[in-house]
N, CA and C atoms as a LAMMPS dump frame, in Angstrom:
ITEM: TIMESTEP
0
ITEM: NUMBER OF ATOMS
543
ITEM: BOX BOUNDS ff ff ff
-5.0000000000000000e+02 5.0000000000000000e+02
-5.0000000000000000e+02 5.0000000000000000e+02
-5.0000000000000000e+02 5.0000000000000000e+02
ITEM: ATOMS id mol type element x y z
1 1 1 N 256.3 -416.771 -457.121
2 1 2 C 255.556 -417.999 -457.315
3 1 3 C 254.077 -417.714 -457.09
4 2 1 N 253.381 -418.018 -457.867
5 2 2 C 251.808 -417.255 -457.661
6 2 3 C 251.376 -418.5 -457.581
7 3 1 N 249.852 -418.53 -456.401
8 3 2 C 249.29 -419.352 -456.093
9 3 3 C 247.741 -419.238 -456.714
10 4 1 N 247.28 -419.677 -457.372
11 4 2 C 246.123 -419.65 -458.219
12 4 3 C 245.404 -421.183 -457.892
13 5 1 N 244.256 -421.12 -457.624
14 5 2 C 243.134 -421.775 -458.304
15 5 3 C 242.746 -422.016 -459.657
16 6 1 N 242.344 -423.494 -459.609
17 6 2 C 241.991 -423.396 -461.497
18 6 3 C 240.589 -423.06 -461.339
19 7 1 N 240.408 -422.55 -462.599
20 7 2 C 238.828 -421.944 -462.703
21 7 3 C 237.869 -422.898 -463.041
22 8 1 N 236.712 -422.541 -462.187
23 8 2 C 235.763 -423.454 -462.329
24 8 3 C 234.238 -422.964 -462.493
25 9 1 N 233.641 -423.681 -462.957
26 9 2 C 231.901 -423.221 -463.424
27 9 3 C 231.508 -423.697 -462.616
28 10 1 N 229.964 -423.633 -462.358
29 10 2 C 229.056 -424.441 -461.684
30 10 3 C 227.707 -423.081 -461.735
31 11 1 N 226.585 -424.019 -461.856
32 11 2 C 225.434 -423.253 -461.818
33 11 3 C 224.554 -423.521 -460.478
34 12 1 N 224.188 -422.072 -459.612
35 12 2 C 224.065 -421.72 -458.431
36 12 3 C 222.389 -422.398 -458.206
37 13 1 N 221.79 -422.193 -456.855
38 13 2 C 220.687 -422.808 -456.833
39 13 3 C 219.638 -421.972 -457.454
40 14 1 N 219.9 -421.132 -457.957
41 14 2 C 218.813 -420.269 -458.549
42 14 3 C 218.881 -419.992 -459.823
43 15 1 N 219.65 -420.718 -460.578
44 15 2 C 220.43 -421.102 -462.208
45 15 3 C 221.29 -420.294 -462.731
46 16 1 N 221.877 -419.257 -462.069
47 16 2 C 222.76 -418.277 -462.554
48 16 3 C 223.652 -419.207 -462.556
49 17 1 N 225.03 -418.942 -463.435
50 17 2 C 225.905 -419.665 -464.178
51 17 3 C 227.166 -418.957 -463.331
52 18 1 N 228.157 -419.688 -462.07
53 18 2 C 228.743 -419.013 -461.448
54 18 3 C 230.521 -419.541 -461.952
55 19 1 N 231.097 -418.695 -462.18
56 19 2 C 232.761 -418.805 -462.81
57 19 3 C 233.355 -418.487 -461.231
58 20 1 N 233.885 -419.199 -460.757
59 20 2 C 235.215 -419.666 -459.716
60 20 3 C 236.405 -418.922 -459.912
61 21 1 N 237.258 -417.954 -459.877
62 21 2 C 238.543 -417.612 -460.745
63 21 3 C 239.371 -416.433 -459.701
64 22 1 N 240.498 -416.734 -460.152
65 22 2 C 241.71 -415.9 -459.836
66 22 3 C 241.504 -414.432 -460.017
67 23 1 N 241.124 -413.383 -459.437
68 23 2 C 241.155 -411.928 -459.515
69 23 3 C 242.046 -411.169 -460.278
70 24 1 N 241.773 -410.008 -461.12
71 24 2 C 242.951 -409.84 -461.967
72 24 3 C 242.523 -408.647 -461.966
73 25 1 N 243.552 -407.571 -462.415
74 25 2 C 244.185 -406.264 -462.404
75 25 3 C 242.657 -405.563 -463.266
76 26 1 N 241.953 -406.155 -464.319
77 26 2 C 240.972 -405.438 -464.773
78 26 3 C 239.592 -405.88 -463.747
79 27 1 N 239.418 -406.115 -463.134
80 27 2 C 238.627 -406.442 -461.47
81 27 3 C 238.192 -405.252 -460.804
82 28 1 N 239.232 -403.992 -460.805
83 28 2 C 239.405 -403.536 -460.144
84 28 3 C 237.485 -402.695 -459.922
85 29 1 N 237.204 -401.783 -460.791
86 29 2 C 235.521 -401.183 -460.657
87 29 3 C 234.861 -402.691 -459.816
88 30 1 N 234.613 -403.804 -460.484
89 30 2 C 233.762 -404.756 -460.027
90 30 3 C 234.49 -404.923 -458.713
91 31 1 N 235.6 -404.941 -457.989
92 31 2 C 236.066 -405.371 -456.967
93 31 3 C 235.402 -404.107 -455.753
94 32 1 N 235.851 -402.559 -456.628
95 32 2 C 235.447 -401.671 -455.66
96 32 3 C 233.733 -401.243 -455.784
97 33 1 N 233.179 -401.879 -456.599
98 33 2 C 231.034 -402.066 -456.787
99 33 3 C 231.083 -403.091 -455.629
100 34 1 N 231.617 -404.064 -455.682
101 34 2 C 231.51 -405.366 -454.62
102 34 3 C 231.603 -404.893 -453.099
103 35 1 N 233.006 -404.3 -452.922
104 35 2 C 233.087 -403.97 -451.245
105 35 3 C 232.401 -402.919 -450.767
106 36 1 N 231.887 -401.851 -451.948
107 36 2 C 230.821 -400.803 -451.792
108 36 3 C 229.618 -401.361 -451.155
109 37 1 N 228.943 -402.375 -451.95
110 37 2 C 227.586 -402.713 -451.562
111 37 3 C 227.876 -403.448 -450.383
112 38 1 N 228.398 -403.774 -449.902
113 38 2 C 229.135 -404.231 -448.67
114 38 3 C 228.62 -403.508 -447.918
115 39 1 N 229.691 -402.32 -447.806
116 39 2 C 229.165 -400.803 -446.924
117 39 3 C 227.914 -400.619 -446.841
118 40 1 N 227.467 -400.4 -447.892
119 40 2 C 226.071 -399.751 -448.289
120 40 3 C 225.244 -400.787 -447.554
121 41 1 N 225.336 -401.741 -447.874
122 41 2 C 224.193 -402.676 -447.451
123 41 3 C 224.08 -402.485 -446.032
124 42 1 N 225.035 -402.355 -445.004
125 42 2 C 225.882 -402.578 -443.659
126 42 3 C 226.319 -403.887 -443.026
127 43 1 N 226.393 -404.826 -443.847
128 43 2 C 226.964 -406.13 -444.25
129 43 3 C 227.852 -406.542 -443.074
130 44 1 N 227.912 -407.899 -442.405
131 44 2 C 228.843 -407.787 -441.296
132 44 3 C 229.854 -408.44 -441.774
133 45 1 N 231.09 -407.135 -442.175
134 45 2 C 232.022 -407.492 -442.466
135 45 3 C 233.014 -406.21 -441.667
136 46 1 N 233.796 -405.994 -441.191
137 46 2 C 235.145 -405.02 -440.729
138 46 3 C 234.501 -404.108 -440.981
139 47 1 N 234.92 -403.618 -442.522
140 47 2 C 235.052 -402.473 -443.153
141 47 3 C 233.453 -401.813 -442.574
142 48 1 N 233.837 -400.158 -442.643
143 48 2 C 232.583 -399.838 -442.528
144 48 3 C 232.638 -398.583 -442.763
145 49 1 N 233.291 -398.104 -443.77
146 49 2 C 233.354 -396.924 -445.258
147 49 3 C 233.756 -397.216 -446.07
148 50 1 N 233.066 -396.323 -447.046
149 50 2 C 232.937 -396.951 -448.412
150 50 3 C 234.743 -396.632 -448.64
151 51 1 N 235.113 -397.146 -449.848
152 51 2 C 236.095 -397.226 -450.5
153 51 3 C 236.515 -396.489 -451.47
154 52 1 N 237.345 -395.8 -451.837
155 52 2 C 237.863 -394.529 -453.064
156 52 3 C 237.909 -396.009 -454.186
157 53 1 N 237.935 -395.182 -455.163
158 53 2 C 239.113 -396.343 -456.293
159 53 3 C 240.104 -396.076 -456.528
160 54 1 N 240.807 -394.819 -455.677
161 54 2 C 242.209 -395.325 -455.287
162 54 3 C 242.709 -396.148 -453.945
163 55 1 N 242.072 -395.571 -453.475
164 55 2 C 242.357 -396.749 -452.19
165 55 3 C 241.842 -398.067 -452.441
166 56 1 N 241.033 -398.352 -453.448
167 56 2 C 240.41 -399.765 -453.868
168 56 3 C 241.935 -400.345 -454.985
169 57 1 N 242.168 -399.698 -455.544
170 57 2 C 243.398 -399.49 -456.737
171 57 3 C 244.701 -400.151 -455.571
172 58 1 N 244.481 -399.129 -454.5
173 58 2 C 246.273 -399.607 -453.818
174 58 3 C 246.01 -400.833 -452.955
175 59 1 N 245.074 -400.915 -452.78
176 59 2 C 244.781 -402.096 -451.915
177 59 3 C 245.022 -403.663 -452.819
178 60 1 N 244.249 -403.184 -454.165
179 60 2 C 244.335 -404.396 -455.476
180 60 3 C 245.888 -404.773 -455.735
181 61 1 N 246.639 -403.444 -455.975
182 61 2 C 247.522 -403.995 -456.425
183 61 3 C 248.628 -404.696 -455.064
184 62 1 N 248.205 -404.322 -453.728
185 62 2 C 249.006 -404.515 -452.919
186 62 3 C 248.591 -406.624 -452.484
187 63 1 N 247.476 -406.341 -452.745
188 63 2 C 246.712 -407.951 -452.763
189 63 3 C 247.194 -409.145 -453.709
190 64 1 N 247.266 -408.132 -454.934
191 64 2 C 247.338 -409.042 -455.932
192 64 3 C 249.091 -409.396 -455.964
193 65 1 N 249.884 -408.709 -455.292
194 65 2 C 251.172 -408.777 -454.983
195 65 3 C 251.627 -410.198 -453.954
196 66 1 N 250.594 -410.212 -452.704
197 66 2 C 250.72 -411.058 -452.339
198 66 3 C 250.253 -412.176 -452.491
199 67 1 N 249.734 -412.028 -453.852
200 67 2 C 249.113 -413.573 -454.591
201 67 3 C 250.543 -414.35 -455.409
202 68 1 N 250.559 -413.2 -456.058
203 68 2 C 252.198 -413.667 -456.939
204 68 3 C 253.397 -414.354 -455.892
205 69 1 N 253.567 -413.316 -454.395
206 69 2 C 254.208 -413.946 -453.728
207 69 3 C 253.828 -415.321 -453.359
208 70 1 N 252.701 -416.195 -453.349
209 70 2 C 252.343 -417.025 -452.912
210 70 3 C 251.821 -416.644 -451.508
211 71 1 N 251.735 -415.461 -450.766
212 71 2 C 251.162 -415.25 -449.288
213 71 3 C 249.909 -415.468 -449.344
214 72 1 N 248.956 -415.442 -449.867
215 72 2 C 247.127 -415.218 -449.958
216 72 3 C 246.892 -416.275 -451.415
217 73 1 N 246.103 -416.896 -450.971
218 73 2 C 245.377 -417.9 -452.185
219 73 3 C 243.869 -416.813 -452.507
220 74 1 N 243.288 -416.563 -453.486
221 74 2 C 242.045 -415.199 -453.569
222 74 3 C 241.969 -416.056 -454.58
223 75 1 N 240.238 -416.287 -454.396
224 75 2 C 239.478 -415.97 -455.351
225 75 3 C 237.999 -415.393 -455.352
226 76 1 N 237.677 -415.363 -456.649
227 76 2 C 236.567 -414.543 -456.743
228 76 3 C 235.099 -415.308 -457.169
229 77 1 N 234.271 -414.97 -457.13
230 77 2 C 232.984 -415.518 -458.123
231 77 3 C 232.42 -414.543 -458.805
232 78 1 N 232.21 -415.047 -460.449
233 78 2 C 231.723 -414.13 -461.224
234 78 3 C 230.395 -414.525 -461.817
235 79 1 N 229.547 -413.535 -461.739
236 79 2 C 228.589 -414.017 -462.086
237 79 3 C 227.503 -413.12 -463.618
238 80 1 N 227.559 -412.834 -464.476
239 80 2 C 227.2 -412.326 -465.435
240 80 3 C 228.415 -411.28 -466.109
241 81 1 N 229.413 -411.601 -465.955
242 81 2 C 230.472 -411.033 -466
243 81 3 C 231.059 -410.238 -465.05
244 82 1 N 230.471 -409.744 -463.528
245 82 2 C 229.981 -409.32 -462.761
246 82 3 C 230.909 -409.902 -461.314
247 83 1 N 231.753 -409.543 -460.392
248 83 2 C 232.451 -410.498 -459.527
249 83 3 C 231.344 -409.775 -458.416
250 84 1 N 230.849 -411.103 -457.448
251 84 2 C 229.806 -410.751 -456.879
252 84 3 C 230.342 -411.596 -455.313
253 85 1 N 231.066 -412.103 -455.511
254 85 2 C 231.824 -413.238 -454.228
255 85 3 C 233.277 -412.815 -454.025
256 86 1 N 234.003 -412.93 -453.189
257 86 2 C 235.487 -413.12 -452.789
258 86 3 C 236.056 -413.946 -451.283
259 87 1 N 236.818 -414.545 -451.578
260 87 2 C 237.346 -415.456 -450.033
261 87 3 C 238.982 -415.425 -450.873
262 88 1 N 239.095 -415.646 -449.696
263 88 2 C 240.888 -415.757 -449.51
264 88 3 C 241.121 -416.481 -448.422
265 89 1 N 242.823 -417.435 -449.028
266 89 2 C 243.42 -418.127 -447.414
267 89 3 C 244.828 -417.716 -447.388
268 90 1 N 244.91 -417.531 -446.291
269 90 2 C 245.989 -416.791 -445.99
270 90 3 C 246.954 -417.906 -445.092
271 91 1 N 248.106 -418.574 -445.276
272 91 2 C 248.484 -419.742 -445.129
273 91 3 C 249.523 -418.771 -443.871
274 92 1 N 249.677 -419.873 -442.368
275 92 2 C 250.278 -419.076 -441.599
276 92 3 C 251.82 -418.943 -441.947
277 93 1 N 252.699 -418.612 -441.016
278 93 2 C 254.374 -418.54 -441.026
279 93 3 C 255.161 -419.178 -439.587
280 94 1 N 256.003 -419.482 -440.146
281 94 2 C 256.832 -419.877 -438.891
282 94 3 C 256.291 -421.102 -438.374
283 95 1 N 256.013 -421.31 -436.813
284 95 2 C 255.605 -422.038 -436.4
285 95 3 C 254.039 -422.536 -436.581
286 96 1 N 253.039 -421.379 -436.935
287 96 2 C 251.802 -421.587 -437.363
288 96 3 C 251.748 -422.193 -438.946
289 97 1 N 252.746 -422.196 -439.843
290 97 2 C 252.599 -422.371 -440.944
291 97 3 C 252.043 -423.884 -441.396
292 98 1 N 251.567 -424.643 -440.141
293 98 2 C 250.45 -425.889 -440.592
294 98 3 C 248.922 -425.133 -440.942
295 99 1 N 248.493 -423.453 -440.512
296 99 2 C 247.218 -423.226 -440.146
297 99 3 C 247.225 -422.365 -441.102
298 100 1 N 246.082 -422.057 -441.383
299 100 2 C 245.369 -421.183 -442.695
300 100 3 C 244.175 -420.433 -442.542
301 101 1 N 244.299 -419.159 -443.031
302 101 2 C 243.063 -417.856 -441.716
303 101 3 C 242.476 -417.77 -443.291
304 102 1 N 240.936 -418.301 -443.305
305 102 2 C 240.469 -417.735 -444.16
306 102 3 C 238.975 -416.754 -444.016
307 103 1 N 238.709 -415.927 -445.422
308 103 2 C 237.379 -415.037 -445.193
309 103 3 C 236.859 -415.119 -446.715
310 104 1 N 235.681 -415.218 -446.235
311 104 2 C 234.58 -414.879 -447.044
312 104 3 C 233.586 -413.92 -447.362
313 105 1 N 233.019 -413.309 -448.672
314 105 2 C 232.156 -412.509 -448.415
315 105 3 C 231.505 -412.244 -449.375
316 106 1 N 230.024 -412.132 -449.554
317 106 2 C 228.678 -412.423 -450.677
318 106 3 C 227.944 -411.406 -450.671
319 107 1 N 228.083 -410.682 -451.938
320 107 2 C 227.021 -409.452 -452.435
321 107 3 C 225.409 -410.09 -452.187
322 108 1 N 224.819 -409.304 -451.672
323 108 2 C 223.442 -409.695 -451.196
324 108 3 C 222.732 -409.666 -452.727
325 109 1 N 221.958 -410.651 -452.854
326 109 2 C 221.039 -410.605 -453.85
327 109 3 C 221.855 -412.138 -454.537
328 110 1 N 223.055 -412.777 -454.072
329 110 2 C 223.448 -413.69 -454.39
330 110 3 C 223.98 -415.011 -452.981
331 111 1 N 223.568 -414.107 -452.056
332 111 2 C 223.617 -415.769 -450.839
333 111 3 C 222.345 -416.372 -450.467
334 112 1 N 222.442 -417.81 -450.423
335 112 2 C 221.688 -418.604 -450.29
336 112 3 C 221.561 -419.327 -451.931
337 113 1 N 222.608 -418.885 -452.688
338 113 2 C 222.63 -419.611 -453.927
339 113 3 C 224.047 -420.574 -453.683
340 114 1 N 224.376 -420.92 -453.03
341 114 2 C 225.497 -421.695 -453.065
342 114 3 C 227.211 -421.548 -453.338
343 115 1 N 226.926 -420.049 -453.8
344 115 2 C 228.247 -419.144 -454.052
345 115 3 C 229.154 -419.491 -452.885
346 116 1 N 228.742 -418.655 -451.334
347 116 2 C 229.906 -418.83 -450.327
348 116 3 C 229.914 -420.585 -450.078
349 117 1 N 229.231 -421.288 -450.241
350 117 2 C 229.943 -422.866 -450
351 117 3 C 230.829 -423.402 -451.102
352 118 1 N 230.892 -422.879 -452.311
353 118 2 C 231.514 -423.333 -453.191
354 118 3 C 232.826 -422.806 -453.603
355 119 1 N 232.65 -421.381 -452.989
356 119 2 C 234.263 -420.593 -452.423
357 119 3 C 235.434 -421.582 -451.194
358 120 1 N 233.644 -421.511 -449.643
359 120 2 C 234.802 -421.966 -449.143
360 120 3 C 235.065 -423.806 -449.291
361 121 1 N 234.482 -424.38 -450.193
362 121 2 C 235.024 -425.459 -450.341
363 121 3 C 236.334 -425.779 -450.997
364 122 1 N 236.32 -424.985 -451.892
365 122 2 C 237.641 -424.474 -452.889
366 122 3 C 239.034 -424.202 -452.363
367 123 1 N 238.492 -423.147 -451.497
368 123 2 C 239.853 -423.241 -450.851
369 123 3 C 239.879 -424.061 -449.744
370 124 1 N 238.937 -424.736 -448.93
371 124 2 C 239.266 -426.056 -448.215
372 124 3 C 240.332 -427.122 -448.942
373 125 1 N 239.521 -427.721 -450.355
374 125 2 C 240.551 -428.563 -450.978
375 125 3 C 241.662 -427.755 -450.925
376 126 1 N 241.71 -426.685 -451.451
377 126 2 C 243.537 -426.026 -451.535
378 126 3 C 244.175 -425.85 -450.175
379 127 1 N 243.556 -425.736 -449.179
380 127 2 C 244.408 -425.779 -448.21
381 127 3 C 245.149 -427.651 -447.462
382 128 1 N 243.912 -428.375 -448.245
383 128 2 C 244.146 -430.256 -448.021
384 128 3 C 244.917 -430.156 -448.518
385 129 1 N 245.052 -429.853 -450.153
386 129 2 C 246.341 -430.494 -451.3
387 129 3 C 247.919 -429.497 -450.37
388 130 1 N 247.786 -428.709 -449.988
389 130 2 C 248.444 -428.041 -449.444
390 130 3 C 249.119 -428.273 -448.084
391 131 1 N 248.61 -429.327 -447.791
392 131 2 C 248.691 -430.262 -446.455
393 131 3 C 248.848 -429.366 -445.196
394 132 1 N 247.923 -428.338 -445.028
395 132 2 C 247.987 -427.41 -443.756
396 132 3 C 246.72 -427.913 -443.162
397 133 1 N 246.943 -428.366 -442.042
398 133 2 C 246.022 -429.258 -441.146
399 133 3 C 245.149 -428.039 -440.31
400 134 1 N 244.889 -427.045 -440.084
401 134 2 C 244.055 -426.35 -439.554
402 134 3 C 243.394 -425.15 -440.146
403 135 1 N 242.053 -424.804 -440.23
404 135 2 C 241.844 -423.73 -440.962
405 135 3 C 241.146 -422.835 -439.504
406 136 1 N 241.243 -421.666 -439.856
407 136 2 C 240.532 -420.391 -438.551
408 136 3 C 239.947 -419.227 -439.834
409 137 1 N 238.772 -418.994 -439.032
410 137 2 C 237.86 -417.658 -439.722
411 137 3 C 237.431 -416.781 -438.533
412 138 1 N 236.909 -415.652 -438.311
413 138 2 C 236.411 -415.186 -437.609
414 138 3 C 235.052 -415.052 -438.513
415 139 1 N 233.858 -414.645 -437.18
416 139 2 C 232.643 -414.095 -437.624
417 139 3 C 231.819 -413.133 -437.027
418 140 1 N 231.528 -412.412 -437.092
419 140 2 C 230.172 -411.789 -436.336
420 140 3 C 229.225 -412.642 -435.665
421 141 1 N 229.198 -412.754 -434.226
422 141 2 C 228.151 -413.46 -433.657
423 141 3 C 226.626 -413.505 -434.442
424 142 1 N 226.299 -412.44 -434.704
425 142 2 C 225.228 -411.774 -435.334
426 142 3 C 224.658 -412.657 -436.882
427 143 1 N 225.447 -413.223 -437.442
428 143 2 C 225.859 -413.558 -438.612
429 143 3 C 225.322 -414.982 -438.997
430 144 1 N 224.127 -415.327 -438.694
431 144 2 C 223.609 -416.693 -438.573
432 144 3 C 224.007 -417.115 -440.315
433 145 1 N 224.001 -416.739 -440.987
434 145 2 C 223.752 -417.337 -442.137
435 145 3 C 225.37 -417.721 -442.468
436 146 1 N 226.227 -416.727 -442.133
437 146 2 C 227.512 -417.255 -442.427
438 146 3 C 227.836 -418.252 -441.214
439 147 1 N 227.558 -418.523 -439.951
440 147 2 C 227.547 -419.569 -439.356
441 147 3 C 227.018 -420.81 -439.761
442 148 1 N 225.922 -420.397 -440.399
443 148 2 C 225.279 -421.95 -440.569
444 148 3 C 226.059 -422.535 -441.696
445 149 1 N 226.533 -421.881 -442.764
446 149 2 C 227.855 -422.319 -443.6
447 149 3 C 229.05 -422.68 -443.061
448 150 1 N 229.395 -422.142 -442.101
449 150 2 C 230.764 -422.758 -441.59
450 150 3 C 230.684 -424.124 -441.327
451 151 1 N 229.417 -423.639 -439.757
452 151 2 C 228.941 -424.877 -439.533
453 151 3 C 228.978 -426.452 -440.49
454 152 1 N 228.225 -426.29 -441.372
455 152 2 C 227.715 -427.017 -442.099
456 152 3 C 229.48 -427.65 -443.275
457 153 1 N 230.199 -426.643 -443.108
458 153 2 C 231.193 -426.879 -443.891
459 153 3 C 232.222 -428.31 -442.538
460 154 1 N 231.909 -428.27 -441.258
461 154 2 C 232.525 -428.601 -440.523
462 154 3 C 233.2 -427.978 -439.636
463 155 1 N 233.369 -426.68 -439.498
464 155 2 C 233.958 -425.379 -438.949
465 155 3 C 233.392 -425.124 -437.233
466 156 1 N 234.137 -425.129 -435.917
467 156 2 C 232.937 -425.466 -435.157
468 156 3 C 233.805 -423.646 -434.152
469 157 1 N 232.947 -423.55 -433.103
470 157 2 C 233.543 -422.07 -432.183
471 157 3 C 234.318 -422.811 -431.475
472 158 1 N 235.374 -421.875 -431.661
473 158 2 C 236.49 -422.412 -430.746
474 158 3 C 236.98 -421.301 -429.354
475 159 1 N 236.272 -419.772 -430.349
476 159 2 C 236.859 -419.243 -429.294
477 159 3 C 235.912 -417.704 -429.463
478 160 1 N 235.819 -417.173 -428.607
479 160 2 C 234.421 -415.811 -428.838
480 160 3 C 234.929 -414.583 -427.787
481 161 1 N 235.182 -413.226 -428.763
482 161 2 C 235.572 -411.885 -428.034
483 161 3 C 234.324 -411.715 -427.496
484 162 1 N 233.956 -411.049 -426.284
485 162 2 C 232.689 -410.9 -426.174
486 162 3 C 232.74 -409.022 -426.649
487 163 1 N 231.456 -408.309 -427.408
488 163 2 C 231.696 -407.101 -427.216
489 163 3 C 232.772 -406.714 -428.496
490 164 1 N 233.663 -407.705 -429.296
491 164 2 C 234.921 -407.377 -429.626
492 164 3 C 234.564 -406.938 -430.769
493 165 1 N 233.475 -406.57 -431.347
494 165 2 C 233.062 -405.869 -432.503
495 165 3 C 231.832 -404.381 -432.041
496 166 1 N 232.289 -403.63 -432.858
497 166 2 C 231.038 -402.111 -432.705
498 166 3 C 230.676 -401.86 -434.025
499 167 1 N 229.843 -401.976 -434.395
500 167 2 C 229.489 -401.745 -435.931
501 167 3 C 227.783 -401.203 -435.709
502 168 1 N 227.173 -399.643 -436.725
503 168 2 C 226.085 -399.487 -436.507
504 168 3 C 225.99 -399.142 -434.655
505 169 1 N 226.086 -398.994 -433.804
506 169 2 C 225.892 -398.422 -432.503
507 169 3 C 225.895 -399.394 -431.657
508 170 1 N 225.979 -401.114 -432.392
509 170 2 C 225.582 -402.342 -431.21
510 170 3 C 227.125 -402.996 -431.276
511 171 1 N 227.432 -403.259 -430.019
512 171 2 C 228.226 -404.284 -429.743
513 171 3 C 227.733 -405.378 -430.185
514 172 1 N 228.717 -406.491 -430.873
515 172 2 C 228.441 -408.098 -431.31
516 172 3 C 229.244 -408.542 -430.827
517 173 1 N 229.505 -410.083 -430.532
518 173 2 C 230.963 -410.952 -430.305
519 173 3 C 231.362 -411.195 -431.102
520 174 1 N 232.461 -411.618 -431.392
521 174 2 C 233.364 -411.706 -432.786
522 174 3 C 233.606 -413.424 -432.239
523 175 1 N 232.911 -413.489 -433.102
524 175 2 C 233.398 -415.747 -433.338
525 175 3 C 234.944 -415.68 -433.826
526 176 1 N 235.843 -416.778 -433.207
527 176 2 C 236.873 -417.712 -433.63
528 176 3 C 236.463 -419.355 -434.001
529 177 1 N 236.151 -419.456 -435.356
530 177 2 C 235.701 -420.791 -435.777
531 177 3 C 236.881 -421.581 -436.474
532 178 1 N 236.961 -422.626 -436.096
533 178 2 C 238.419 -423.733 -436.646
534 178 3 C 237.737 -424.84 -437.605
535 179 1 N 238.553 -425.525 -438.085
536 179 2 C 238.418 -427.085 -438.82
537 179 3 C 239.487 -427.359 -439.063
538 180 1 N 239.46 -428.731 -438.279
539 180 2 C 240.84 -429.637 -438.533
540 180 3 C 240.995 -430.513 -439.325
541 181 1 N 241.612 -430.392 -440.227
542 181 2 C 241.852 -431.033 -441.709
543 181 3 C 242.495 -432.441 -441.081
């Protein structure tokens, strides 16, 4: 049972023309250019080596597996044909299965255009129509700009590792941010 988003347009604050959409098997170069500049940039996200395109390859197809299963809702933003955005929600199990862990993440040279609010609004509605009453993200303390989006989305700290990130030689705290649907 695959869980998809319908695709959607919208033009960003800086007039680029941004496509909303489901990730697909020919993705794969733009998916592994995307988590590259990630690296490269030193972007606060986990990862922090670059990526093969086979290990970008087994990772795709292992992702895109758990889309079909219905485990991960993914989508992407494309922008000149170009996927330059990605967030995913990952809906819990068992007893957590009211709560939904989602992430976001924006090729530089495209945030502050409205891309990551229009991701995570997207899958906000999909997790409402979906009637799972809690959403959780983590963040990099460090990370004002993706805070002030959470923030601003309604997302507040609920809970903070201190130290619980090493990236580049500095310890950061790793945010636990919620919203209760």
């Amino acid at each position: 049972m695959t869980v998809e988003l319908a695709s959607q347009t919208f033009t960003a604050k800086d007039g680029r023309v941004v496509l909303l959409r489901s990730p697909q098997w020919p993705d794969l170069d733009d998916l592994l250019a995307f988590i590259n500049s990630l690296v490269e940039e030193g972007a606060e996200i986990l990862r922090d080596q670059p990526a093969t395109r086979d290990e970008e390859a087994e990772w795709l197809g292992r992702r895109l597996a758990q889309v079909a299963k219905g485990e991960v809702v993914w989508v992407v933003a494309e922008v000149d044909g170009a996927v330059v955005a990605s967030a995913d929600l990952t809906p819990g199990e068992g007893c957590s299965r009211h709560v939904g862990a989602l992430g976001v993440a924006v090729k530089q040279g495209y945030r502050d255009t409205g891309i990551g609010s229009a991701l995570l609004n997207a899958l906000i509605s999909h997790a409402q129509a979906k009637e799972l009453e809690l959403l959780t993200l983590t963040v990099f303390s460090s990370n004002a700009r993706a805070l002030h989006v959470y923030e601003r989305a309604g997302f507040r700290e609920t809970g903070r590792i201190p130290r619980g990130l090493f990236k580049n030689g500095t310890y950061r705290d790793h945010i636990i941010m919620t919203k209760i649907l």
